[in-house]
N, C-alpha and C positions, 0 to 999 in steps of 0.2 A: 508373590504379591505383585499386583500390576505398581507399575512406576507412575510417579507424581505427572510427567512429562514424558509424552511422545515427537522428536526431533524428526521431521520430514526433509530428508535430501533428494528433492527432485534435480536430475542433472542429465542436463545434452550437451555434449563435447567441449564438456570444460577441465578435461583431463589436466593440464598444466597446473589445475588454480584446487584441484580437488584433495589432494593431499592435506597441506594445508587448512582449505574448510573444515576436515571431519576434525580435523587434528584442532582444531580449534574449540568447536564440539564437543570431542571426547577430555578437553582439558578443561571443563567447566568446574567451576567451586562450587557449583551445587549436582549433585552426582546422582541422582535419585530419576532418572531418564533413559527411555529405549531410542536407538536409531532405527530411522526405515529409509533404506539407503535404496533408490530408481534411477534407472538409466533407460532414454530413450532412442534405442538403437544408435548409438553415437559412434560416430565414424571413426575417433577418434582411439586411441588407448584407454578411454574412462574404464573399462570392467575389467583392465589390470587393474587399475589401482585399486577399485573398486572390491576385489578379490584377496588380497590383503589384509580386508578388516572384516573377513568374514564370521573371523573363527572369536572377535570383541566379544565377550561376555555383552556391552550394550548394545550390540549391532541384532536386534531381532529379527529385522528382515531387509533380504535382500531381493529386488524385483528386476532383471531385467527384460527389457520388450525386445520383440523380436522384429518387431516394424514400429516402424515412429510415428506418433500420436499427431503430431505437428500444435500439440495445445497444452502448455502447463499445468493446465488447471486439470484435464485429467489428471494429470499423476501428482497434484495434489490429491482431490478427490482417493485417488487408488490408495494414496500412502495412510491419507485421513483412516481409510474404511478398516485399513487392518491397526489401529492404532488403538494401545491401551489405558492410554494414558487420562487424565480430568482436562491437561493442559495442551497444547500442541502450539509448535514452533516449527514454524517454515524457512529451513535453512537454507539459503540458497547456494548452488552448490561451487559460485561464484566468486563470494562474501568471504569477510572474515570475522570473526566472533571476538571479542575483549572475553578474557576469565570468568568475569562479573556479570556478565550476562541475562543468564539463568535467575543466577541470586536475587539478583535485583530485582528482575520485572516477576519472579513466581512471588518472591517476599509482598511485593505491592499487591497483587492477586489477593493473595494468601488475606492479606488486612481489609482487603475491601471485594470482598463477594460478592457484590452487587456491578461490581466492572466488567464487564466483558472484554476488555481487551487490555493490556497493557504496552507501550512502548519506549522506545530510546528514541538517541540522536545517531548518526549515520558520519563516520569520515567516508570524503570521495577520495579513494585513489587511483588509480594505474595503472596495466594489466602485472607491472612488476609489481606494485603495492606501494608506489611512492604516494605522499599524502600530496593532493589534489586541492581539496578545502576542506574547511570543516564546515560542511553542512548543517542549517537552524533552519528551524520553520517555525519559529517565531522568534521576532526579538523584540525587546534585548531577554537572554536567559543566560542564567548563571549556573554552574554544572554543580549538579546536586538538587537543583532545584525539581520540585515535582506539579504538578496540574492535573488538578481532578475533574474534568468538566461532564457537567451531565449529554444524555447522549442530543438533545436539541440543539446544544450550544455547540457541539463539536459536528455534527454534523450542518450548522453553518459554517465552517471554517472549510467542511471537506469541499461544499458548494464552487470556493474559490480555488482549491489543489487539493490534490492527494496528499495528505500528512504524513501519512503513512507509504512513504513511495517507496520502501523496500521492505519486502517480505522477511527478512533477516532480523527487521529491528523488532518485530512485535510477535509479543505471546498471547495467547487467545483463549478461552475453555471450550473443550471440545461440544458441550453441548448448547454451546451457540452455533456452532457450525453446521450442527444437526438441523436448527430451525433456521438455516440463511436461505436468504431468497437465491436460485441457483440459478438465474437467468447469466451470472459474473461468467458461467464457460461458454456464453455465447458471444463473447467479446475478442475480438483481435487486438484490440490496441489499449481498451483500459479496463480489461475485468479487475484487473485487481485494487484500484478505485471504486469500482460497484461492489466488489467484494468485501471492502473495508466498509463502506456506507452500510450496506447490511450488517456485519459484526455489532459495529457503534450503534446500530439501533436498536442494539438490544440490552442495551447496559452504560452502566460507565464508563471513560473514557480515562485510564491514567498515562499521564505524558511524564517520561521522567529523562530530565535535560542534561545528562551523561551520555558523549559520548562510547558506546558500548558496541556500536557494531561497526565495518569498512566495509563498503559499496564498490563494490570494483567497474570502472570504467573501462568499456575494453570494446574490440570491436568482432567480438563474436556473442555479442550479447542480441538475444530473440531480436527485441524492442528495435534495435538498429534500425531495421526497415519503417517503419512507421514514419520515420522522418520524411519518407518519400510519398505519401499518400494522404496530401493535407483535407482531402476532402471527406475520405474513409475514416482517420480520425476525429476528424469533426464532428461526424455523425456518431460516432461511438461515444463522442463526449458530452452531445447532447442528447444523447440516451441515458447517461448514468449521470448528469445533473438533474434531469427530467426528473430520474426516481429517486434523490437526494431532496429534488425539493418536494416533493411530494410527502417524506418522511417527516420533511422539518415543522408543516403547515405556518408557510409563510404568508407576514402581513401582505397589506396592498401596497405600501409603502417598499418593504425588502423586495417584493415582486417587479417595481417600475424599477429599481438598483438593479437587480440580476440581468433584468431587460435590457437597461441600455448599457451596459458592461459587456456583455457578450456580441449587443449589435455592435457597439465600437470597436471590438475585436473581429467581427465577421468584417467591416468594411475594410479591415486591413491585413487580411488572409489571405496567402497567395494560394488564388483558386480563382478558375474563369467565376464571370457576373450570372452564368448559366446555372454555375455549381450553387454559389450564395444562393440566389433565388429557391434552389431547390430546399434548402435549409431554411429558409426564411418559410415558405410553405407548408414543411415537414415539421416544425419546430417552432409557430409563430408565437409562443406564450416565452418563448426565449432570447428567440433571435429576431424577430420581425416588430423592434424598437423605432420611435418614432426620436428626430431629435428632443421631444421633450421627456423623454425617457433617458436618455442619455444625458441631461443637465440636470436631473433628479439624481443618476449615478454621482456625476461628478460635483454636485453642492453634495450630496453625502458624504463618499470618500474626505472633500478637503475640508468638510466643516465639523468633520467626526466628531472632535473632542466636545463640541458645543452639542450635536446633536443625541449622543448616544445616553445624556440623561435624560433625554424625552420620550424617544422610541425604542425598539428591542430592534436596532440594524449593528448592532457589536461585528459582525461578518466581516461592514466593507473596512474597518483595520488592517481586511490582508489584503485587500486590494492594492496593486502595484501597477498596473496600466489601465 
């Protein structure tokens, strides 16, 4: 019989932290799951370890490449296509998993059928594992607590961040995945924010405020470089709010908020006034805010609580600059 849940390990030379992962994995309380365990050409010792868990009753497949992909989302993609599972979980192979895991976010699936995705909350730690902080993305919440938000409402919130910023913390149904918009593998810096945006548009959104996953901080993580290329990210991230907001069909109201939030964050981006322009031009329904755009964002934001029984702008709550 095919298994409830197919467990995706895509992993590039994180041999030190790999042990652990699957061991994490293979220790879930709910057991009813295959692993599809990839390495991309990793320089590193990953396909000892990796060789090891070969002979696991749940280890169904084992993929390694022979030359490196230099893109996760292939070998998501690759792990997805061979996978049997209703549900899929993107393990990363970096992460650490709490027992409860599984339980939890298949059990919430399981009651609400109409969700397409389910998630946790994320500890950051270390590349030893020491805790970091305990990551929210929203507050205040109280652990145990859950949030069922339809997909318009949460895909205003994705407008302002990624909620979902680790692939570790969320289970998903495979045949959402089947129908997502796959433009997410043409991203260097935030497919997997475009990738979640698609998911959440197809369903409901359940958030459940248990800590259940660890985020490891480390500096052999992909992402690292991004930090050096504020102008390439930019664009990447006004590509997948573009098509965030296009999903949401925001008022003219949320539209002059989004406008002058983002221009007030382009004037203070370290990037030449060449690069801005170029974004301002590429992007002008986002970034190319006039000051009255921008005192529309900020009487929003600081008059929330008066404003939000008037109009449908609930979003700017997550605003923070």
């Amino acid at each position: 019989m095919s298994p409830t849940v197919s467990v995706i390990i895509p992993n590039y030379n994180h041999a030190p932290y790999l042990k652990e992962r699957i061991d994490s994995v293979l220790n879930q309380t709910y057991q009813d799951f295959e692993v599809i365990i990839l390495d991309d050409c990793s320089p590193d010792n990953s396909v000892e370890v990796i060789e090891q868990y070969r002979s696991n009753p749940h280890v169904s497949h084992i993929l390694i490449n022979e030359q490196n992909t230099r893109n996760t989302f292939i070998q998501w993609e690759r792990g997805i296509s061979m996978a049997k599972g209703r549900y899929i979980w993107i393990a990363e192979s970096d992460d650490v998993a709490e027992p409860q895991l599984l339980e939890t976010l298949i059990g919430q699936l399981e009651q609400h059928p109409d969700a397409s995705v389910a998630f946790c909350h994320s500890r950051l730690i270390d590349a030893d594992g020491a805790l970091l902080s305990e990551q929210n993305t929203k507050n205040p919440a109280q652990p145990g607590q859950i949030t069922i938000d339809d997909s318009c409402t949460f895909l205003r919130h994705l407008l302002i961040f990624n909620y979902i910023y680790n692939a570790s913390m969320a289970v998903f149904r495979r045949d959402v995945y089947d129908r997502a918009n796959p433009d997410y593998k043409q991203f260097r810096y935030c497919g997997d924010w475009h990738f979640w945006a698609s998911v959440c548009a197809a369903g409901r959104v359940i958030e459940v405020y248990d800590m259940l996953s660890r985020f490891r901080q480390h500096q052999r993580k992909v992402t690292e470089d991004s930090k050096k290329d504020v102008f390439h990210v930019w664009n990447d991230e006004m590509k997948t709010i573009r098509y965030i907001a296009s999903l949401c069909k925001l008022t003219t109201l949320e539209q002059r908020c989004l406008k002058g939030r983002l221009s007030k964050r382009l004037r203070r981006a370290d990037m030449t006034e060449e690069e801005r322009q170029q974004l301002r031009n590429d992007y002008p329904a986002l970034c190319s805010g006039n000051t009255f755009d921008i005192i529309c964002y900020e009487l929003g934001k600081n008059l929330f609580g008066f404003l939000r029984h008037r109009w449908n702008i609930a979003f700017l709550s997550n605003f923070s600059s």
